[in-house]
N, C-alpha and C positions, 0 to 999 in steps of 0.2 A: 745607214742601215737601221731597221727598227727593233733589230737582236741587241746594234752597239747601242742604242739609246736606251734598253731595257734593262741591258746589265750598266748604266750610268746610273740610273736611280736608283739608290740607298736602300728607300723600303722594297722595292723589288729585290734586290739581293738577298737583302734580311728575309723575305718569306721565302726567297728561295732555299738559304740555308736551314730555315725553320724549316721546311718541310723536307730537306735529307735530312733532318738529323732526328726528325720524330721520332720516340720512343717506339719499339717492332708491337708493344699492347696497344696503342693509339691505332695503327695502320690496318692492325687482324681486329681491334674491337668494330673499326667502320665498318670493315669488310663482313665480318661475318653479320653484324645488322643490316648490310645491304644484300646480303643474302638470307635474312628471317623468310622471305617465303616458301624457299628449299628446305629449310631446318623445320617448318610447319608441316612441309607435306611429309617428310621423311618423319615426323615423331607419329604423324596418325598412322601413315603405313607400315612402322613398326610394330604400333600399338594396339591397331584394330585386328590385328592376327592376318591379315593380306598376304604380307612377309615373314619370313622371318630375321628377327634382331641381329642377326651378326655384325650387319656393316658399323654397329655399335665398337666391336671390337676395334676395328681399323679408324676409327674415328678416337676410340682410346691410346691406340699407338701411336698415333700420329702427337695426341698431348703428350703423352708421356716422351717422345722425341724433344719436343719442343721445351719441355722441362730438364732433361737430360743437358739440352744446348744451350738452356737459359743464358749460361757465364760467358757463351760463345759467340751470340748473335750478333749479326753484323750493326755496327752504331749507324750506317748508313745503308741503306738497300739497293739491293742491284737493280738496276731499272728496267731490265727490260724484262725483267719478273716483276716484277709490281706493275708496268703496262699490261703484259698479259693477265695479270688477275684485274686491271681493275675493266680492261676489256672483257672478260670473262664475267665479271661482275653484272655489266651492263646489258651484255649478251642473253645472257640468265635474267634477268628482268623484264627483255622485251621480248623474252619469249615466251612469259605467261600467257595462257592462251592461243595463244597460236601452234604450238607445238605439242606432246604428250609431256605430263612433266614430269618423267621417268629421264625425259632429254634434257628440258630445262636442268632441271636439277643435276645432273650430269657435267651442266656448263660450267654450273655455280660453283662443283665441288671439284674440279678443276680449276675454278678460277681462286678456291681456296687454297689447294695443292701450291698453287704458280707463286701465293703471299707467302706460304711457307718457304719457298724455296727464295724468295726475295730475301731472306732473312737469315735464313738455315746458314752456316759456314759453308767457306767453298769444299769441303774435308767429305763433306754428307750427300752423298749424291742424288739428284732429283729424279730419276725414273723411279724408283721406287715410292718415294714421296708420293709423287702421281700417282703410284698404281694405291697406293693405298687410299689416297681418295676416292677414286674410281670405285675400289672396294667397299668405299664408306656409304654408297649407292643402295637403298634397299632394292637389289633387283633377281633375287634368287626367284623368286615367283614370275617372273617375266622370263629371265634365263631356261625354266622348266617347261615355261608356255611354249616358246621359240624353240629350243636346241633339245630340250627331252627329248622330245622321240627321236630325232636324228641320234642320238647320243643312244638311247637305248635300241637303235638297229644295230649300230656297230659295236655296241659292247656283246649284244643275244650274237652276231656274227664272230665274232672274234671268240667269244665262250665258245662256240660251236664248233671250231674249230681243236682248242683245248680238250672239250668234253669229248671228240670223234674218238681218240686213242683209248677208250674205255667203254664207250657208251654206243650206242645205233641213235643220232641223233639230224634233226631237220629243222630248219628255221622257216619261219614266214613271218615275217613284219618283225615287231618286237618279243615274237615268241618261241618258245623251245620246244620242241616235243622228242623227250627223251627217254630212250626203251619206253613209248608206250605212253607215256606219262608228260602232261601239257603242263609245261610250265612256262609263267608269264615274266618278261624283265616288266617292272612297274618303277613308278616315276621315281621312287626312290634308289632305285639300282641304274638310273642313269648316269649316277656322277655328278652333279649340280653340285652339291656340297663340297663333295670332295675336290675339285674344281676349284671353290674359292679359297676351302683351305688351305690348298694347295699353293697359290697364288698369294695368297698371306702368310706365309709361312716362310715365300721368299723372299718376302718384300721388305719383312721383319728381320729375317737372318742377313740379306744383304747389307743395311742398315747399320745393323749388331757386328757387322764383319769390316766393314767400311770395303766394300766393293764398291766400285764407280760403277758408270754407267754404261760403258761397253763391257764390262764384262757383266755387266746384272743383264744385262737385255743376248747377250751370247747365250745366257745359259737358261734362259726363258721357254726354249724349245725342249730343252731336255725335262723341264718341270711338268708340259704340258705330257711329252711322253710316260712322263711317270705317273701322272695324276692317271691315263688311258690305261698302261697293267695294269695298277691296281686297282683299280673298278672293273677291268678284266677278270682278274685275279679271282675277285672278292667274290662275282658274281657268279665264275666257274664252282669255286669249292661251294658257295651255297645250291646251289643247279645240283650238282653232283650228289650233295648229302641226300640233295630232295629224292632226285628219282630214284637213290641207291633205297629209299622206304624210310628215311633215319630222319623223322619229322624233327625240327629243333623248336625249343621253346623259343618265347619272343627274346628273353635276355641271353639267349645263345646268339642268337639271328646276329642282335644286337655289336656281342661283345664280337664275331667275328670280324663284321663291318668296321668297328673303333681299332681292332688289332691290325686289318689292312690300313687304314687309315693313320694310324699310329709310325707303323713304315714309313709308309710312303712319306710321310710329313719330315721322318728320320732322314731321309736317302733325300729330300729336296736339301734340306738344311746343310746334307754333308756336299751336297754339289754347291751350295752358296758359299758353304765357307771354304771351298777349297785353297789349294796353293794361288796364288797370286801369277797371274799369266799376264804376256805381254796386252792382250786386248783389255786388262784391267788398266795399266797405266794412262 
């Protein structure tokens, strides 16, 4: 057999044990230079104001995980994460130009996620890992392009609903007209933001909790519910103030928006770190 005649010779052995046992900075230095075209696109679309920088954050959490685990990583990688990243790797390369690179890059930082978790202890669980990559995406400008308005009919709906117990009010598309008074849900009161907050905030606290991965991914529904109030929320008491005549300056507007947001990020975080339930084990 030509497996029994490979594992006979010496320097094959030798390079095979040379390459499990490569240091985890050798394997993410190739890796992330075979993804330098992704880290290109994603530093212009940061930079040239397209996007905005968030995904930066998740991109910091993610080192600072990795620095966190420094003492802990595995001497040897789990392989069939380090196949999928360096399939991911490859993937992300032959799909320059062919595809939008909002996807490429998508592959890439996926295929980054998969090296981490090649490495990461079995302690630290990889859905999150992932999601944080996914997160490290600049794609809030695409998300607004795409799901904004959808997002801003059922939040103007669901408001309309709230505001009826007080107010004489009608919806049409993503707008309000209440006692009288037109008001617009606009792209900021869609929830995009609060959206990815919302989704990094559990990806971080899961992480920070040592939640596995069934229970991070069980409680994923209830973040998305919560992120939905409170953009609800947010956008009823702002609607409300408006037509009640009670104009707010912009750093009112503002602090409203950061005080829902503020919750909301609270009540994800106390669902992440909850008690420990059988679909955690």
């Amino acid at each position: 057999m030509a497996h029994s005649s490979l594992l006979s010779v010496p320097a094959f052995v030798r390079l095979g044990i040379r390459l499990d046992t490569a240091p985890c900075g050798i394997w993410l230095a190739l890796l992330a230079a075979a993804l330098w075209p992704t880290a290109w696109w994603m530093g212009q679309r940061m930079l040239d104001g397209s996007d905005e920088p968030l995904g930066a954050l998740a991109l910091a959490a993610l080192a600072l995980l990795l620095w966190v685990c420094r003492r802990r990583l595995r001497a040897a990688p789990r392989l069939g994460w380090l196949a999928l990243a360096l399939v991911g790797a490859v993937a992300s390369t032959a799909a320059l130009g062919q595809v939008p690179p909002l996807v490429s890059s998508l592959l890439g930082l996926l295929a980054l996620g998969a090296g981490l978790a090649a490495f990461l202890p079995s302690t630290v669980a990889t859905a999150p890992v992932l999601g944080l990559s996914m997160l490290s995406l600049p794609l809030l400008a695409s998300l607004q392009f795409y799901a904004g308005y959808p997002l801003r009919v059922i939040t103007a709906e669901a408001s309309r609903w709230l505001l009826a117990a007080g107010f004489e009010v009608e919806r049409s598309g993503a707008s309000l007209l209440v006692d009288g008074r037109l008001v617009i849900v606009d792209a900021p009161c869609s929830g995009v933001q609060m959206l990815w907050l919302g989704y990094f905030t559990a990806c971080v606290v899961a992480l920070h909790a040592g939640r596995r991965n069934a229970g991070f991914l069980a409680r994923l529904p209830a973040v998305s519910a919560l992120v939905l109030a409170g953009n609800v929320l947010r956008n009823a008491v702002l609607v409300a103030l408006e037509a009640s005549g009670r104009h707010l300056a912009g750093w009112a507007h503002d602090a409203v928006g950061l005080f829902v947001l503020a919750i909301v990020c609270a009540v994800i975080a106390r669902v992440m770190h909850g008690p420990l339930g059988e679909r955690d084990v």
